[in-house]
MIDOSE-1310 file (N, C-alpha, C; in nm, 2 decimals, decimal comma, always signed):
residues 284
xxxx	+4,48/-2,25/+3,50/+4,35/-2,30/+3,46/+4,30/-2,22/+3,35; +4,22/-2,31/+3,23/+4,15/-2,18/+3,15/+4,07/-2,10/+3,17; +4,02/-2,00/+3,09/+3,94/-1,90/+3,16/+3,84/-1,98/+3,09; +3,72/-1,95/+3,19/+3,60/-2,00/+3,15/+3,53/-1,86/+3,02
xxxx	+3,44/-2,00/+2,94/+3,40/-1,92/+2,83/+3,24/-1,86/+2,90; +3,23/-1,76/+2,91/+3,05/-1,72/+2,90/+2,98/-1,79/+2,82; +2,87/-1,84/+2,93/+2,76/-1,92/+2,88/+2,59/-1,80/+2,87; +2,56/-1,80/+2,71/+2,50/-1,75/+2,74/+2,35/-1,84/+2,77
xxxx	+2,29/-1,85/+2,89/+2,20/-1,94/+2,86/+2,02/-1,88/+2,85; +2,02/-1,74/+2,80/+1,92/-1,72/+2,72/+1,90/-1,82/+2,58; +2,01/-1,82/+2,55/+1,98/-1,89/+2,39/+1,95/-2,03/+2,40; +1,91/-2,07/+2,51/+1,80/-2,21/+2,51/+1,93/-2,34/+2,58
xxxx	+1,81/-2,44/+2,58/+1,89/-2,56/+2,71/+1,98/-2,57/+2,60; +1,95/-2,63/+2,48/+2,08/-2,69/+2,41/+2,21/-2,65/+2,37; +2,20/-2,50/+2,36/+2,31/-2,43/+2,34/+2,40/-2,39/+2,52; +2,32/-2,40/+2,59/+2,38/-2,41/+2,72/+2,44/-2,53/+2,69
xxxx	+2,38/-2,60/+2,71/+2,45/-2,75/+2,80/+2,59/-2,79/+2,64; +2,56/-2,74/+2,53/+2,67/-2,72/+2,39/+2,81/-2,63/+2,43; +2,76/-2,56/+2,50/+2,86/-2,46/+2,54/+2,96/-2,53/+2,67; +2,86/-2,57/+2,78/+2,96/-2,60/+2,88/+3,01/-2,73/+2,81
xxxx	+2,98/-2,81/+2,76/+3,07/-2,92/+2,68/+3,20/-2,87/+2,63; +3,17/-2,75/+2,53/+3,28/-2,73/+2,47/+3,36/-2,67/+2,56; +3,35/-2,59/+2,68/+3,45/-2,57/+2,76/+3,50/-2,68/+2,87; +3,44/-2,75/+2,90/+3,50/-2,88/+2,93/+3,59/-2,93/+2,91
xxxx	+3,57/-2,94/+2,72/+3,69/-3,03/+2,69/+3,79/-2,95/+2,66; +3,80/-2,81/+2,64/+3,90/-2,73/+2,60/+3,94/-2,71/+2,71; +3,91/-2,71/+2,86/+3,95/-2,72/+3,01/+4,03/-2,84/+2,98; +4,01/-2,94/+2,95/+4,08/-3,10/+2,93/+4,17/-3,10/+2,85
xxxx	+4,19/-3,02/+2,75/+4,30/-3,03/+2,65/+4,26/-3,07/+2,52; +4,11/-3,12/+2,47/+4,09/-3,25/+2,40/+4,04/-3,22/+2,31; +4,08/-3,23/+2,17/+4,01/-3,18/+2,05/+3,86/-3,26/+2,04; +3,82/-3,23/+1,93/+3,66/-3,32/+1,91/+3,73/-3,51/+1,91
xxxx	+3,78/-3,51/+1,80/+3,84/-3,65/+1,79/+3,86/-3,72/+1,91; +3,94/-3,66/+1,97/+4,02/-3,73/+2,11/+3,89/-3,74/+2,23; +3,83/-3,63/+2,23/+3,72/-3,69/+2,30/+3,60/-3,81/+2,27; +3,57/-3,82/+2,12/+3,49/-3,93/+2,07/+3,58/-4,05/+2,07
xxxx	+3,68/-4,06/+2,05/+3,78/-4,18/+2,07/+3,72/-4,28/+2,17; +3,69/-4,38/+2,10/+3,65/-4,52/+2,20/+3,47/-4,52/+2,18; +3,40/-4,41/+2,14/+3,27/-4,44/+2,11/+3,21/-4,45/+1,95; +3,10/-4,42/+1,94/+3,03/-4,52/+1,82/+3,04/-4,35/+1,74
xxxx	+3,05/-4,26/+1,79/+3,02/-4,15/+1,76/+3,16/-4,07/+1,66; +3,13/-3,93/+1,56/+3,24/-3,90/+1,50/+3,26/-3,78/+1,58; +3,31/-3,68/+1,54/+3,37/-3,58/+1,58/+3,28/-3,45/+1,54; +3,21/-3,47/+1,41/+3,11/-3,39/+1,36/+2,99/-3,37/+1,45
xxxx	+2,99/-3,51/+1,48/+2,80/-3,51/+1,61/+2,89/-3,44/+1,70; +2,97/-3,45/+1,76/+3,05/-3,39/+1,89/+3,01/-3,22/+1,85; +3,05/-3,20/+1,74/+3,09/-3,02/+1,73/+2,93/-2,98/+1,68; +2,83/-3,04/+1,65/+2,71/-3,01/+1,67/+2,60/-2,99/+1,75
xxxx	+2,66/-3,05/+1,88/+2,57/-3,05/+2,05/+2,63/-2,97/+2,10; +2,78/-2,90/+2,06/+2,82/-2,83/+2,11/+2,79/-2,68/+2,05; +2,77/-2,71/+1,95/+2,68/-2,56/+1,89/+2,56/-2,56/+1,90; +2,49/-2,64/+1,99/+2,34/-2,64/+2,02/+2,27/-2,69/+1,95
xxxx	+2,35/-2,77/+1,83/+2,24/-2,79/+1,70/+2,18/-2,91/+1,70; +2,27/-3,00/+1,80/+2,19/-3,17/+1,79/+2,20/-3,22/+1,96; +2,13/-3,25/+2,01/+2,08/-3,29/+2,12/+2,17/-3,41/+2,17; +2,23/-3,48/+2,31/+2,33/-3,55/+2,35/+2,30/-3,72/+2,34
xxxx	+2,32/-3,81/+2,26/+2,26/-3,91/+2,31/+2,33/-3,95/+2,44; +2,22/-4,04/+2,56/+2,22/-4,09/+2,64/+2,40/-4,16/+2,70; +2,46/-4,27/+2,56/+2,51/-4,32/+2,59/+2,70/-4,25/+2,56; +2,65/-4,13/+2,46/+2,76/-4,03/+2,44/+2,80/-3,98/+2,56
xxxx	+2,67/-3,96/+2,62/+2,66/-3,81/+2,75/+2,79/-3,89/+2,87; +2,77/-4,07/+2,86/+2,82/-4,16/+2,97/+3,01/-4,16/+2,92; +2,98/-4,13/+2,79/+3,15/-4,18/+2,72/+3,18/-4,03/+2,78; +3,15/-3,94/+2,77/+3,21/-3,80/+2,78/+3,24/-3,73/+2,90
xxxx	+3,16/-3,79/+2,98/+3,14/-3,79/+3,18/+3,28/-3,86/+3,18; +3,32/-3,99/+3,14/+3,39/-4,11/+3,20/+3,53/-4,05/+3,14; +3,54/-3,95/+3,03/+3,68/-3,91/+2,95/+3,68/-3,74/+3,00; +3,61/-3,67/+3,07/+3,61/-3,54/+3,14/+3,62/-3,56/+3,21
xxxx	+3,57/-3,70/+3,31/+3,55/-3,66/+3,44/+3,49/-3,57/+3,54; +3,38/-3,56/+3,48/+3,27/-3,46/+3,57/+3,19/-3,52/+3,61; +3,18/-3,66/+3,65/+3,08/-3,65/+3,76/+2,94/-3,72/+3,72; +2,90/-3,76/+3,61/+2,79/-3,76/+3,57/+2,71/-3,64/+3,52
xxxx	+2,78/-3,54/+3,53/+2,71/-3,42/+3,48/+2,63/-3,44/+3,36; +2,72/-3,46/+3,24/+2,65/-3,43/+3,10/+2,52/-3,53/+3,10; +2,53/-3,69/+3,15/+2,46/-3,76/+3,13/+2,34/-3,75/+3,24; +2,33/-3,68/+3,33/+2,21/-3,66/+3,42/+2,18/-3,50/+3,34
xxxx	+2,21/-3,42/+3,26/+2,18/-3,30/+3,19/+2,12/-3,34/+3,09; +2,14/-3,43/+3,02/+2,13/-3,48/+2,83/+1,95/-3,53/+2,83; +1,94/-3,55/+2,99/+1,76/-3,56/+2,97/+1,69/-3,43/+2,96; +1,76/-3,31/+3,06/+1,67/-3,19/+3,04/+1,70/-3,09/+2,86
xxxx	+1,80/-3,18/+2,80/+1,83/-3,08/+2,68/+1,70/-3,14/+2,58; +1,66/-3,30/+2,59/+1,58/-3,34/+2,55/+1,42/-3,34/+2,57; +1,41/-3,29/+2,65/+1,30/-3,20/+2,68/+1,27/-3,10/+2,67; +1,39/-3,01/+2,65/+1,34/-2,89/+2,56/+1,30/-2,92/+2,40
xxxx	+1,19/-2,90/+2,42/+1,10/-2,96/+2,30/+1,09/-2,83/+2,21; +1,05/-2,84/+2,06/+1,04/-2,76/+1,95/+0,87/-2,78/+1,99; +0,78/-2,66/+1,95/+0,67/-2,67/+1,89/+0,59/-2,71/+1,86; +0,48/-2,81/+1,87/+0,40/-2,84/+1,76/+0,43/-3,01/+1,72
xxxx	+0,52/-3,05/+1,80/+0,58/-3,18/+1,72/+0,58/-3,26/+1,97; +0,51/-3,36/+1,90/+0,49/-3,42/+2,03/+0,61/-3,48/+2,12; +0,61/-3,51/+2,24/+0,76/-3,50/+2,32/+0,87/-3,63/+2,22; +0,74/-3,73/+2,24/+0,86/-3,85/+2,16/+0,90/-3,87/+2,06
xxxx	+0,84/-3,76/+1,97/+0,86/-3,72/+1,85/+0,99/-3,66/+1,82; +1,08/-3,58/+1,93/+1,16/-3,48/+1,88/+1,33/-3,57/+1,86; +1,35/-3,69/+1,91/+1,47/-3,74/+1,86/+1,47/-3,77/+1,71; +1,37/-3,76/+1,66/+1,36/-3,83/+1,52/+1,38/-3,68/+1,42
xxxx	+1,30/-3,59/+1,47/+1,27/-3,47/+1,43/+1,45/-3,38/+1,40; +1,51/-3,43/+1,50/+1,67/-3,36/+1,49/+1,74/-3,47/+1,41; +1,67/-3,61/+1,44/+1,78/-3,72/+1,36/+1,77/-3,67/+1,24; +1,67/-3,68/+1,14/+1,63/-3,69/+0,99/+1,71/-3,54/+0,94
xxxx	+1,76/-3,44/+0,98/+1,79/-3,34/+0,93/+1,94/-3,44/+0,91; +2,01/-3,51/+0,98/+2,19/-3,57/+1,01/+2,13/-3,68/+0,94; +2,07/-3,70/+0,91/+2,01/-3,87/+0,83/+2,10/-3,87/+0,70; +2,19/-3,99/+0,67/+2,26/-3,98/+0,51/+2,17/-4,09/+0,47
xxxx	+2,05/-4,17/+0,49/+1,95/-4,25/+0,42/+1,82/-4,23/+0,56; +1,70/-4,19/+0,49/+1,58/-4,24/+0,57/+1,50/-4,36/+0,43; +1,46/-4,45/+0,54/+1,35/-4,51/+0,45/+1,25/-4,57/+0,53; +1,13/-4,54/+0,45/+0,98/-4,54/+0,59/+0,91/-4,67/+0,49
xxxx	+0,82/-4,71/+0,58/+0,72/-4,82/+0,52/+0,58/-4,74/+0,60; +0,48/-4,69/+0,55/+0,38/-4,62/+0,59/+0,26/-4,69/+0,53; +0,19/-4,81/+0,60/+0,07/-4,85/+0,54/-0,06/-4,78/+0,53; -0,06/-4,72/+0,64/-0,21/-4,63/+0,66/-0,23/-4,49/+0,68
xxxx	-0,10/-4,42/+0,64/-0,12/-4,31/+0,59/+0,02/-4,26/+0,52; -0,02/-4,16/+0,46/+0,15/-4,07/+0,32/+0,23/-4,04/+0,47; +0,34/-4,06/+0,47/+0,45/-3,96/+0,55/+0,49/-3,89/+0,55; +0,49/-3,82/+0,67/+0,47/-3,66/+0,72/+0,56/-3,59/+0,65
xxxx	+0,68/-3,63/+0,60/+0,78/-3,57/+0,53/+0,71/-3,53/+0,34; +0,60/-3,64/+0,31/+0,55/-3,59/+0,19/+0,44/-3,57/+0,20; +0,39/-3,48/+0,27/+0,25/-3,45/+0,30/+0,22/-3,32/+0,23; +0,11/-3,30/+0,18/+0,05/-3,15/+0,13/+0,04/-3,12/+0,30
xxxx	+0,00/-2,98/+0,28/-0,09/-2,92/+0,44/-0,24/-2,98/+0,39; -0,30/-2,95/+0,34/-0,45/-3,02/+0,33/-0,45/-3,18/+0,40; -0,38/-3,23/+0,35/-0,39/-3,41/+0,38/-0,30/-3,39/+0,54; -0,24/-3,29/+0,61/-0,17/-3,30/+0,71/-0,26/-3,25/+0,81
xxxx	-0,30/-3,14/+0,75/-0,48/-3,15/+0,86/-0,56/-3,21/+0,87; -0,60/-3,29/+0,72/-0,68/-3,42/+0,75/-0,63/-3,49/+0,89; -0,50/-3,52/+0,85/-0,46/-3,65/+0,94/-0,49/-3,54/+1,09; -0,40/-3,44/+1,12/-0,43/-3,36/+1,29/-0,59/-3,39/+1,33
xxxx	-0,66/-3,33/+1,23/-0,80/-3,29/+1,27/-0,87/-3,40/+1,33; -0,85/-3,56/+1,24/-0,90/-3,66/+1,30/-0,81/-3,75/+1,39; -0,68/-3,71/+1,44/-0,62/-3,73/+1,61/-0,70/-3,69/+1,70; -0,68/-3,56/+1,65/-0,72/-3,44/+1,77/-0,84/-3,37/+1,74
xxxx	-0,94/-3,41/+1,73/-1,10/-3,41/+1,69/-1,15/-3,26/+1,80; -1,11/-3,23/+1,89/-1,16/-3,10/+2,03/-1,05/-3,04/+2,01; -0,94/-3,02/+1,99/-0,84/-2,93/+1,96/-0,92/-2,80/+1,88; -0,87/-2,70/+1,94/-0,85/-2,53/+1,88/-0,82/-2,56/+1,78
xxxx	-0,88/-2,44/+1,69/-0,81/-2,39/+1,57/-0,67/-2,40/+1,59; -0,63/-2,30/+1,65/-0,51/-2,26/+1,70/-0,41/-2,36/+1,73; -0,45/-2,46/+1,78/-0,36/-2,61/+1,82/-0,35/-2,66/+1,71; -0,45/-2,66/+1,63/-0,47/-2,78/+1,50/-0,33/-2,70/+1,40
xxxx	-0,32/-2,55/+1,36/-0,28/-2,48/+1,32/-0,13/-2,52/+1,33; -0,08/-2,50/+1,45/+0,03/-2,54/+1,55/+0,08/-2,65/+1,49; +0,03/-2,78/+1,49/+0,06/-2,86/+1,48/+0,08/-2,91/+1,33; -0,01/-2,86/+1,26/+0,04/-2,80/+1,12/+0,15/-2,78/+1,08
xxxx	+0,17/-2,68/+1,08/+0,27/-2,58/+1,09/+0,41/-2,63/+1,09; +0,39/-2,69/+1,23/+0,55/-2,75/+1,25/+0,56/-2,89/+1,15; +0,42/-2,97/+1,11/+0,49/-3,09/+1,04/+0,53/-3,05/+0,88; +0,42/-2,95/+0,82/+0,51/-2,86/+0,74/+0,66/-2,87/+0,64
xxxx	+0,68/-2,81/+0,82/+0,82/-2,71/+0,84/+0,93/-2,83/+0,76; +0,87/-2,97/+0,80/+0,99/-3,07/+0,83/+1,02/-3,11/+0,65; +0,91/-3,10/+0,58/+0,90/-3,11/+0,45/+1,05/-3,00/+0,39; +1,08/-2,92/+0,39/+1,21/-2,81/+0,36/+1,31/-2,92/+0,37
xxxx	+1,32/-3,02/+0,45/+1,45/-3,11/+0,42/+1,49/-3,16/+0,30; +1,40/-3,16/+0,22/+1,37/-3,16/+0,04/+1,36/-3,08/-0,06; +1,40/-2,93/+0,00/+1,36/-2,80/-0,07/+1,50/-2,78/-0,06; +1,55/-2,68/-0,16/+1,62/-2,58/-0,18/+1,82/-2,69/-0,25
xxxx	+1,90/-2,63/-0,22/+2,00/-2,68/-0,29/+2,14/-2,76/-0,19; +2,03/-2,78/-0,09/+2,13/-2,84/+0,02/+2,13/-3,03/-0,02; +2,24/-3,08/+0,03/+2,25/-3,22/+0,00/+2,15/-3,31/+0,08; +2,04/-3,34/+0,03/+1,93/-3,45/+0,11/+1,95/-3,58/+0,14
xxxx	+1,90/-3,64/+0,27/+1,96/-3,73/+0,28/+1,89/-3,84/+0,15; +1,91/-3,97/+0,14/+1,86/-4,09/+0,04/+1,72/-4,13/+0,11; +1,58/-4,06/+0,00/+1,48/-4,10/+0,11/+1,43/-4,23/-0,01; +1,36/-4,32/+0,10/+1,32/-4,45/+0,01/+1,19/-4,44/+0,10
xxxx	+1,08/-4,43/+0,01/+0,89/-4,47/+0,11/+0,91/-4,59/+0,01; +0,82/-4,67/+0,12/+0,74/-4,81/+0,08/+0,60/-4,80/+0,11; +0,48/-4,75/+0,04/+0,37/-4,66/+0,06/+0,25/-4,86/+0,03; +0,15/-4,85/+0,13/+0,08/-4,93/+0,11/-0,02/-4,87/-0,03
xxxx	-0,08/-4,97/-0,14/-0,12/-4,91/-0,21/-0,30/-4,87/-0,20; -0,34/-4,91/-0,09/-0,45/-4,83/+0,00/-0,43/-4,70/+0,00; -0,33/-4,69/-0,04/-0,32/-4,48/+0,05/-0,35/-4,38/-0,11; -0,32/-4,48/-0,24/-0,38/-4,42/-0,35/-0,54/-4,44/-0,39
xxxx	-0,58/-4,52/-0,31/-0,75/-4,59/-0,34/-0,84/-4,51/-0,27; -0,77/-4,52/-0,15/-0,89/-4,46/-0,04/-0,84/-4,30/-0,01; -0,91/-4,23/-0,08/-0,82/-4,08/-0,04/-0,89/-4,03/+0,12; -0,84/-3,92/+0,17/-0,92/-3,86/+0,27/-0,93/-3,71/+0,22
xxxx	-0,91/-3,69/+0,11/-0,95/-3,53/+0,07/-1,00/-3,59/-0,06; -1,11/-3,46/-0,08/-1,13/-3,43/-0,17/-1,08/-3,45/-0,31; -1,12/-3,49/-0,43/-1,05/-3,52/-0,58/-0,93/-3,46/-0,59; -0,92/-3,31/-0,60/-0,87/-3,23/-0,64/-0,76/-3,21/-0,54
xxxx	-0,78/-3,20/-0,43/-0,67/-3,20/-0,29/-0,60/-3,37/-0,28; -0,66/-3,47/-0,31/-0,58/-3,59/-0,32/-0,52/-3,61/-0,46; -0,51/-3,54/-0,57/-0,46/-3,54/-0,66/-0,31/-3,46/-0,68; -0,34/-3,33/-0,57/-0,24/-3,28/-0,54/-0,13/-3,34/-0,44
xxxx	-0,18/-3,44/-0,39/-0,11/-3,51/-0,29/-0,02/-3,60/-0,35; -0,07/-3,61/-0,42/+0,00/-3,72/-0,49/+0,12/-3,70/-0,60; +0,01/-3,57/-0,68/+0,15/-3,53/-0,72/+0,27/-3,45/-0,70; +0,24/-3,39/-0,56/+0,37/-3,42/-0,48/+0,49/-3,47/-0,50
xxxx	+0,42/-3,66/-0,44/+0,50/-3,74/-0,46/+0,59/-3,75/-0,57; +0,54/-3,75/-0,70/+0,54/-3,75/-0,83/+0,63/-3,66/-0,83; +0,63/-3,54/-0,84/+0,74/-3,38/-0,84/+0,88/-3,42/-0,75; +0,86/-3,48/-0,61/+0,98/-3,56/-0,56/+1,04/-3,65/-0,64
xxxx	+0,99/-3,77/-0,70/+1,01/-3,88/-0,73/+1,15/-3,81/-0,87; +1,03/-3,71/-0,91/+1,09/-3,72/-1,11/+1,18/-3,58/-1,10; +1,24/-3,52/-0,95/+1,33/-3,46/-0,93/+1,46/-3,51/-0,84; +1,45/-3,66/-0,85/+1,53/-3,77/-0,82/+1,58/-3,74/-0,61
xxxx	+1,49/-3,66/-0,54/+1,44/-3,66/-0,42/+1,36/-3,77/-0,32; +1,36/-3,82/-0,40/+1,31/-3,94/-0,30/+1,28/-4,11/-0,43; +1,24/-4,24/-0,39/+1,27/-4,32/-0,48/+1,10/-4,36/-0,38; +1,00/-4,36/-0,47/+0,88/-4,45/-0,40/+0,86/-4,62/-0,44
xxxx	+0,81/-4,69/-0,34/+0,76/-4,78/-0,40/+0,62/-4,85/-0,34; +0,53/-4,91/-0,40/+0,43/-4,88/-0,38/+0,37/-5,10/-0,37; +0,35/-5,16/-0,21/+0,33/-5,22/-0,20/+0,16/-5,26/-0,25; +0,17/-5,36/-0,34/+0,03/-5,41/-0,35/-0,08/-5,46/-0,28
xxxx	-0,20/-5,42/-0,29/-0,30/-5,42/-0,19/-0,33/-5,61/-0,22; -0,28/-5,70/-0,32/-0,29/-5,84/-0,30/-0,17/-5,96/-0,29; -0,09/-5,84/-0,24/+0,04/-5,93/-0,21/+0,05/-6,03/-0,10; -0,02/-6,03/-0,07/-0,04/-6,16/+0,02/+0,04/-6,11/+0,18
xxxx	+0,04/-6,20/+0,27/+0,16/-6,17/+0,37/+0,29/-6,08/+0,36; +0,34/-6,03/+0,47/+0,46/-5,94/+0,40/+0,49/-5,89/+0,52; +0,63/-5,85/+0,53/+0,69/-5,84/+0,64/+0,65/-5,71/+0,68; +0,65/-5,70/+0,81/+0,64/-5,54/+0,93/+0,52/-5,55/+0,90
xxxx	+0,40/-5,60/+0,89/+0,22/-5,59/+0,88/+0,17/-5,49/+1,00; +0,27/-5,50/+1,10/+0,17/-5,47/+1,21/+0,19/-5,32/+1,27; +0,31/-5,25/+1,21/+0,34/-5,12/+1,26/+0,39/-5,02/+1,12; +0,43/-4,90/+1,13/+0,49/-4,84/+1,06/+0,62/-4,83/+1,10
xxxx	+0,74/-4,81/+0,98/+0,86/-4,76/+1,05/+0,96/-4,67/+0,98; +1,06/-4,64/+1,03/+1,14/-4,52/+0,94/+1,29/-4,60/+1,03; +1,39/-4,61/+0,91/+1,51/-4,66/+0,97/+1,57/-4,55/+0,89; +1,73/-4,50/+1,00/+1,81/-4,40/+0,93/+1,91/-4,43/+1,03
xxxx	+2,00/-4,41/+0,84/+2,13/-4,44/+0,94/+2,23/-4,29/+0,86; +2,34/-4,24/+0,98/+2,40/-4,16/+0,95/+2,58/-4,16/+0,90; +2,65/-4,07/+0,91/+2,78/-4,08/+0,86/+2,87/-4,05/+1,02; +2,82/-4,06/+1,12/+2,87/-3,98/+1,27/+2,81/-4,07/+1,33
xxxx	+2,73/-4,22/+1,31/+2,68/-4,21/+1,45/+2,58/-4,36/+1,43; +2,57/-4,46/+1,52/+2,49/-4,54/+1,49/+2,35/-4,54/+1,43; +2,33/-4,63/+1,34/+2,16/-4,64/+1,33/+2,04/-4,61/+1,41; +1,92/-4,54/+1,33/+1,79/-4,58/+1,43/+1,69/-4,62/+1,39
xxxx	+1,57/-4,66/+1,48/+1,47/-4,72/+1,41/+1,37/-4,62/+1,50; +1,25/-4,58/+1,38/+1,14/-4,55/+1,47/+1,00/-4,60/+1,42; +0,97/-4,64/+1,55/+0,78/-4,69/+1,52/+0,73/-4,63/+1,60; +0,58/-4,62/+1,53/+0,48/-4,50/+1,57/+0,31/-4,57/+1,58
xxxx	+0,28/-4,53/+1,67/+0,10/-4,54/+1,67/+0,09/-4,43/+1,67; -0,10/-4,37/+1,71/-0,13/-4,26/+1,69/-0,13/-4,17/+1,81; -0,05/-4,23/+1,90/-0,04/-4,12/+2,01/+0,10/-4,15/+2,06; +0,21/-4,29/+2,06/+0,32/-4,26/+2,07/+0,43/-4,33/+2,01
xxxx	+0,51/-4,29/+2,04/+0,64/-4,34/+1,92/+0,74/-4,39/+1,99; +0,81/-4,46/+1,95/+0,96/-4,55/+2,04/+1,10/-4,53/+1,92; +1,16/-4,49/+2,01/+1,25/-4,44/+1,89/+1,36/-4,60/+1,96; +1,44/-4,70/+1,83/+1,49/-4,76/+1,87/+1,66/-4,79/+1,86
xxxx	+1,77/-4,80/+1,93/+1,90/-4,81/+1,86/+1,99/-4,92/+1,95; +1,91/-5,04/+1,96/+1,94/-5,19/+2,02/+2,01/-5,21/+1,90; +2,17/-5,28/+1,87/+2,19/-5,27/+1,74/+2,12/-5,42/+1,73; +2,10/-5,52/+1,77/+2,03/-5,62/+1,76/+1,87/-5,61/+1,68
xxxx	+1,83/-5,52/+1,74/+1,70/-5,50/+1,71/+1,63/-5,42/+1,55; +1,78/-5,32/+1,58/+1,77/-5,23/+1,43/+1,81/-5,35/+1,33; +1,92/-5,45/+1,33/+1,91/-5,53/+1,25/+1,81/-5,61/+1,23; +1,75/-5,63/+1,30/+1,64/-5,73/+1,24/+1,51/-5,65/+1,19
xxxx	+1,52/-5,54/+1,21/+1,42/-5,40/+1,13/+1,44/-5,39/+0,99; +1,64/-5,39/+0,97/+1,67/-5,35/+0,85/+1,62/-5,47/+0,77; +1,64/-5,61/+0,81/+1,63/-5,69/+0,75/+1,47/-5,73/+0,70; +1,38/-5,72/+0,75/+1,27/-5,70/+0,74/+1,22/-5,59/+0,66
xxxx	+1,29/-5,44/+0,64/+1,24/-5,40/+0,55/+1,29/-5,43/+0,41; +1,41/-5,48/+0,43/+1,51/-5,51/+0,29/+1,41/-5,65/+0,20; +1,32/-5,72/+0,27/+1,23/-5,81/+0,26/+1,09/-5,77/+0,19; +1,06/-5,64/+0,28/+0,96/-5,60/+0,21/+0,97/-5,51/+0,11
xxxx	+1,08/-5,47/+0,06/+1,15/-5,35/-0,05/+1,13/-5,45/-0,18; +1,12/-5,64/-0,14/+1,13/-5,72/-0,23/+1,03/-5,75/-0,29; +0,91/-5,75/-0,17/+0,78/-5,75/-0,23/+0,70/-5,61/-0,30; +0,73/-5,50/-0,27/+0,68/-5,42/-0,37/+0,74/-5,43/-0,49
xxxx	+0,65/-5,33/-0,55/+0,64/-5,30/-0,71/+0,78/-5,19/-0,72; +0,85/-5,26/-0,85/+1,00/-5,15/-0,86/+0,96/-5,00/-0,88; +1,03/-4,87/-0,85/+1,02/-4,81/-0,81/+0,95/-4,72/-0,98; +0,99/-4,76/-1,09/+0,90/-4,70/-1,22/+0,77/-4,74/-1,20
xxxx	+0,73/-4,88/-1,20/+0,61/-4,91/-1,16/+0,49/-4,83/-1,06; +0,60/-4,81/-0,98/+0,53/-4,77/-0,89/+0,54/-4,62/-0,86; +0,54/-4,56/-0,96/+0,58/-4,40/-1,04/+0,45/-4,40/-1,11; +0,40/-4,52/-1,20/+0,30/-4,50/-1,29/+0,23/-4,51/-1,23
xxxx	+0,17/-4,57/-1,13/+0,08/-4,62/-1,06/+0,01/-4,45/-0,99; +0,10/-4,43/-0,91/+0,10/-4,27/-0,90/+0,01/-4,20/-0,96; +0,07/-4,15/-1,05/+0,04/-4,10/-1,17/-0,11/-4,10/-1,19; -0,09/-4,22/-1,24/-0,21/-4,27/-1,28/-0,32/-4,29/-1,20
xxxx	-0,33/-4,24/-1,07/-0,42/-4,26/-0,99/-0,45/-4,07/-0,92; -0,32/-4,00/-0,96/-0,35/-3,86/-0,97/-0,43/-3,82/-1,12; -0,46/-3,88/-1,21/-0,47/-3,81/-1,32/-0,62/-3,87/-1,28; -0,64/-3,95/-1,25/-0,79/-4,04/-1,19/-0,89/-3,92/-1,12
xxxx	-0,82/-3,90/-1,03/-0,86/-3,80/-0,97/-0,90/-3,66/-1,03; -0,79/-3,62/-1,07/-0,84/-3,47/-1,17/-0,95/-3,50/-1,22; -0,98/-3,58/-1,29/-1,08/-3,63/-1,41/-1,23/-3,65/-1,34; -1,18/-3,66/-1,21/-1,36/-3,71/-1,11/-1,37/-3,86/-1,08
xxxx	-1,27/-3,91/-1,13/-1,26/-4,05/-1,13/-1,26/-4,12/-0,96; -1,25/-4,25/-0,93/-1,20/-4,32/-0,82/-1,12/-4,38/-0,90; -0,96/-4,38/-0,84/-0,86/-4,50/-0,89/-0,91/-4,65/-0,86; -0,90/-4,71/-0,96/-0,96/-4,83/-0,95/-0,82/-4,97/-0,89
């Protein structure tokens, strides 16, 4: 029999339950491949749950039980790895939180507010402070903080995934900060846009009817692993991966990608509603 490898499980649920995976399968004989063999999944997601870095999906945990033979282990475990929650970022928040780092395309449709991925901190407290109106400093802070953090997926010289916003054009008219702080918000956007980091486009406020009216969403799909879809209200989120269902998401936003303004257009628009601002202006 192999010797078993020490688990150290100071270093948190995910790197535990990463660890006894990977001795599992090296108990079984079974490289990463041979173990994903037969599911939706690659071999990369395999060797990243097992270094603690990505959390088990549900239906992986069932393929991996049924090709070990343990019993149901992983898949009655893969709920408590998921509940070890990060910080600052709310419980149903956190599959999306670990997807978008493995994301090779995100693309969001955000009518009623900028998304959290292009947020200043000023406009990201806006948005905390009027959720969470009785919250501490200290909480408001927190919460801060960590949505922040998520913004670095855009920073520095690592490969990002393909981000595409579909921004209602309400979110340039009606600011919630200040001239000078919604000017910087925007140009943000702008500094993303014209450092070829993200592709905006900017739905008109008289376009009549238009698909997904009634929610926000972010679809991402990876190179290891099926699609997801997530929608959000202001207190919870449903993360989705029905492949029935994500298709008829994709298809609906590929619909509404039709009715916005192309992506120059909707660059000037920007622009021009940050330069509004500097000036003292309201974008008109």
């Amino acid at each position: 029999m192999a010797r078993r490898k020490d688990i150290d499980g100071s270093a948190g649920v995910p790197t535990f339950y990463g660890k006894e995976l990977r001795y599992q399968r090296e108990l079984a004989g079974l490289t990463l491949s041979q173990l994903v063999e037969g599911s939706f999944y690659g071999p990369s997601h395999l060797s990243e749950i097992e270094r603690g870095e990505r959390r088990m999906p549900a239906e992986l945990a069932e393929h991996v039980d049924k090709a070990l033979k343990t019993d149901g282990f992983f898949q009655r475990r893969c709920e408590d790895v998921r509940k070890a929650r990060r910080t600052g970022h709310a419980e149903y928040f956190e599959h999306v939180l670990e997807a978008e780092k493995y994301a090779e395309s995100i693309e969001e449709w955000s009518p009623t507010v900028i998304p959290g991925l292009l947020q200043t901190e000023p406009y990201t407290r806006a948005v905390v402070q009027a959720a969470h109106p009785l919250a501490s400093d200290t909480e408001v802070d927190e919460k801060v903080n960590a949505s922040i953090a998520r913004a670095c997926l855009f920073e520095g010289a690592r490969k990002t995934p393909e981000y595409w916003a579909i921004l209602h054009e309400s979110l340039l008219r009606h600011p919630i900060l200040p001239p000078k702080a919604a000017a910087d918000q925007l140009d943000r956007i702008s500094a993303l846009t014209r450092s070829r980091r993200i592709v905006p486009q900017i739905l008109p406020w008289n376009c009549g009817p238009h698909p997904l009216m009634p929610s926000t969403v972010m679809i991402m799909a990876f190179p290891d692993a099926p699609p997801l879809v997530y929608t959000e209200a202001q207190y919870s989120g449903d993360t989705i991966d029905d492949p029935a269902l994500v298709k008829k998401y994709r298809k609906a936003y590929d619909r509404l990608r039709a009715v916005a303004l192309p992506p120059e257009a909707s660059l000037a628009m920007i622009e021009e509603a940050a330069e509004d601002y500097r000036n003292g202006k309201q974008p008109r």
